[in-house]
C-alpha positions in Angstrom: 72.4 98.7 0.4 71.7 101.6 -2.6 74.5 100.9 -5.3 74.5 103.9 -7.6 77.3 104.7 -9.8 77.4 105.9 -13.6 77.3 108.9 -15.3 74.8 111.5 -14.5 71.6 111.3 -16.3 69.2 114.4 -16.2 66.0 113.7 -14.5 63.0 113.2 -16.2 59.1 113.6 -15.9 57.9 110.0 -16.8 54.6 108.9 -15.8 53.0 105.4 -15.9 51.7 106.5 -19.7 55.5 106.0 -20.1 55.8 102.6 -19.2 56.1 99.3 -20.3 55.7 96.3 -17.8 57.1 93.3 -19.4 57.8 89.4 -18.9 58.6 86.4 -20.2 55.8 83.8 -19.5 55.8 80.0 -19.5 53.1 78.2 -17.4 51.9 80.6 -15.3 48.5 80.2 -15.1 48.7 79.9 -11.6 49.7 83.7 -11.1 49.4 85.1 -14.1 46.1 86.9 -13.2 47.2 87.8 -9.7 50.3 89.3 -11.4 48.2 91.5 -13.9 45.6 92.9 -11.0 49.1 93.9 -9.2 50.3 95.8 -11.9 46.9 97.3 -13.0 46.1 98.7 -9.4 49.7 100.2 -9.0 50.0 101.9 -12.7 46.2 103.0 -12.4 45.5 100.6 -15.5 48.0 103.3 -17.3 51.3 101.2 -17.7 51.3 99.1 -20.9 51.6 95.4 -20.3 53.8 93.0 -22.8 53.9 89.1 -21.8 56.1 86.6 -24.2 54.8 83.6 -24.0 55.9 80.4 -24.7 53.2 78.1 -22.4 51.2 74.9 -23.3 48.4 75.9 -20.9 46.2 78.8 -20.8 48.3 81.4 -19.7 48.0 83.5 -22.9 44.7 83.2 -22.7 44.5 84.6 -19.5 46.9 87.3 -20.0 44.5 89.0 -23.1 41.4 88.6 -21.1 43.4 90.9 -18.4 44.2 93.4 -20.8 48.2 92.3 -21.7 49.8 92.1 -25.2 50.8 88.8 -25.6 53.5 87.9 -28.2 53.7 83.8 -28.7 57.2 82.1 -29.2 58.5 78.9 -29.1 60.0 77.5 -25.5 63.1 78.9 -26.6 64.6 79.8 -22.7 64.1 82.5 -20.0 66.6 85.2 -22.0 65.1 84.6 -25.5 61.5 85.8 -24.3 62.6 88.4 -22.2 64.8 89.7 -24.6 62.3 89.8 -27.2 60.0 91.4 -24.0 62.2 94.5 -23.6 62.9 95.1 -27.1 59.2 95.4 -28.0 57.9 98.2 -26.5 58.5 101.6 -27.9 57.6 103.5 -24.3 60.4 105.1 -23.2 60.3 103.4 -19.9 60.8 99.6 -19.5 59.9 97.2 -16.2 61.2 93.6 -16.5 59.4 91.6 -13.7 58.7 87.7 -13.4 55.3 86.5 -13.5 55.4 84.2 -10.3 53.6 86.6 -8.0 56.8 86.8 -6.1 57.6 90.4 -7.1 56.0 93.6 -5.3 54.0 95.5 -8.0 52.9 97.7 -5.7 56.7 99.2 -5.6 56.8 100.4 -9.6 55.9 103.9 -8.7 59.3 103.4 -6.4 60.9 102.7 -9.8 59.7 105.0 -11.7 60.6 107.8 -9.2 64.0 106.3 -9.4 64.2 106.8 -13.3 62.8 110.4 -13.0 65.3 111.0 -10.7 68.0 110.2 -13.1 69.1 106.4 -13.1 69.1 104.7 -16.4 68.9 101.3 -14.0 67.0 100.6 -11.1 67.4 97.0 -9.8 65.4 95.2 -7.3 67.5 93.8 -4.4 65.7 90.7 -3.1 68.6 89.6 -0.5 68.1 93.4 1.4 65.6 91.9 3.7 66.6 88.5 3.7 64.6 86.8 1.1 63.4 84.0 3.6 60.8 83.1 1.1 63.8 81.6 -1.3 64.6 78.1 -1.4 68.2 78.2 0.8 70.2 77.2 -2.0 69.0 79.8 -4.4 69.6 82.3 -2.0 73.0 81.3 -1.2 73.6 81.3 -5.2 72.6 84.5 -5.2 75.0 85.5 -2.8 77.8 84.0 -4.6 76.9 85.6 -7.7 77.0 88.8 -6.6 80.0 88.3 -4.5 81.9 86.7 -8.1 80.6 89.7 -10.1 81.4 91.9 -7.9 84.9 90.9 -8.1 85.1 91.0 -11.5 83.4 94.2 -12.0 85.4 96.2 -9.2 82.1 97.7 -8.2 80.0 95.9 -5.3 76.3 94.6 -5.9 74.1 92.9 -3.9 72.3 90.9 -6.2 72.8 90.2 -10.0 69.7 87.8 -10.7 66.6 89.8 -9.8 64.1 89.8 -12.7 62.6 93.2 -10.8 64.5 96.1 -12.9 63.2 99.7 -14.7 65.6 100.3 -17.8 65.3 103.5 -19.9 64.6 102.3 -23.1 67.4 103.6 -24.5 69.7 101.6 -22.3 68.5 98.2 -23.5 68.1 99.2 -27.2 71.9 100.4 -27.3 73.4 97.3 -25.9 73.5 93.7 -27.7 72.2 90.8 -25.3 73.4 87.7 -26.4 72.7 85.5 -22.8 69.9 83.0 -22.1 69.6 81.9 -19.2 71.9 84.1 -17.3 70.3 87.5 -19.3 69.2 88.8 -15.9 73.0 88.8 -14.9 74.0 90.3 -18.0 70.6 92.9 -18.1 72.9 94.5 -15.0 76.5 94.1 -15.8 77.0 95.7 -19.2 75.0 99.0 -18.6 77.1 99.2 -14.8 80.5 98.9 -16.9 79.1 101.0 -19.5 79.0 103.6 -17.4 75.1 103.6 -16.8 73.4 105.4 -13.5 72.5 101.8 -11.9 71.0 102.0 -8.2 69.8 98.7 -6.3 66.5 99.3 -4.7 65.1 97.0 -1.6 62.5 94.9 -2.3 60.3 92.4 -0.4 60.4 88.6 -1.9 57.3 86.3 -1.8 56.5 83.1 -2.2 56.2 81.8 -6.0 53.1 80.6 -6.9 53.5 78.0 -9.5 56.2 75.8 -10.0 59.8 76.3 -10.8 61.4 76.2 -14.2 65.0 76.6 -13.4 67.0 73.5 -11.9 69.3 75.2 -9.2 72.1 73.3 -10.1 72.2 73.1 -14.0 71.0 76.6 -14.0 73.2 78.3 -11.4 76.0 76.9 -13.3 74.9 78.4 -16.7 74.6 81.9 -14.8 78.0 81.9 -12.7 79.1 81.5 -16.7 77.5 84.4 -18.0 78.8 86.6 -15.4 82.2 85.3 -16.0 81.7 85.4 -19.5 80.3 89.5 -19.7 82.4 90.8 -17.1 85.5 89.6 -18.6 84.1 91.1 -22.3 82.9 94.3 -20.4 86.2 94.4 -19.1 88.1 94.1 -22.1 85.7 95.8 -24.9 87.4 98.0 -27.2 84.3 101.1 -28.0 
């Protein structure tokens, strides 16, 4: 599936001196390095790299030594670091990803093409090909979501949870972000029913390497709120 509705957006000429990869980090020693390498060999070592970090082992550490801008914060929650992540950078292209080595790295310059080509928002789409790697639950959680925000929205998506997105920086500077755990959720819904050129890209989904942070249950019930919550405000916001 290739969602893309909004306003047009004229195309641009962005290269990887344009961008700004960025994450939230907590724990991630296991893939942290892995991660970096990705990103390093598909930008060219060109795209900036911004981790927020919140982790009591050596991840930071480990993301200096391979060449990323590391901001430290409190465990304050997955939305708190990545909204201080995408806020940071003052290129005019940003690239949310997770830092689990389950994301493709190698499909940014697919992402970028997209922004040049005029979306404000291109969003990975893990469930296109499946997403066996998932644990079964997740995956059917992430078919609900979409399925519930979709609904609510009156415009189909495919998945609302992917922490694989490009935002033009101007897109996530004019918008206030006030969700935590389900910010990836809300990272899509507000620029889609602002009017924002949002297209779903296919991407592959690996294996995690590393633990989990997020309890399926506890947390699947804290996103299902946010989209409730910001489609119903979207919805009803008076400019």
């Amino acid at each position: 599936m290739n969602l893309e509705v909004g306003r047009p957006t004229p195309e641009t000429d962005n290269t990887f001196d344009d961008v700004s990869v960025v994450m939230g980090t907590y724990n991630e020693a296991a893939a942290i390095e892995t991660v970096l390498a990705d990103i390093e060999a598909a930008t060219d070592g060109r795209a900036e790299v911004i981790c927020v970090d919140g982790s009591s082992d050596e991840t930071p550490e480990l993301a200096r030594a391979n060449g990323a801008t590391v901001i430290e914060q409190e465990p304050q929650g997955y939305g708190i670091a990545v909204r201080e992540a995408i806020l940071a950078p003052d290129r005019p292209v940003i690239v949310t990803t997770d830092c689990d080595d389950t994301y493709p790295m190698d499909r940014l310059p697919d992402f970028l093409e997209a922004i040049n080509d005029g979306c404000d928002v291109v969003s990975g789409d893990r469930l296109y090909y499946g997403a066996e790697t998932m644990p079964r639950l997740n995956r059917l959680g992430n078919h609900l979501f979409a399925l519930v925000a979709s609904l609510l929205m009156g415009r189909r998506v495919t998945d609302t949870t992917t922490g694989m997105r490009a935002y033009r920086r101007e897109v996530v500077q004019s918008i206030e972000w006030t969700e935590n755990t389900g910010l990836s959720a809300e990272l899509l819904i507000r620029p889609l029913m602002r009017g924002y050129t949002v297209r779903e890209l296919p991407i592959e989904y690996a294996e995690r390497a590393g633990k989990t942070k997020l309890d399926p249950i506890s947390g699947g019930a804290a996103i299902a709120k946010s989209i409730v919550k910001v489609s119903l405000e979207e919805r009803f916001r008076s400019d």
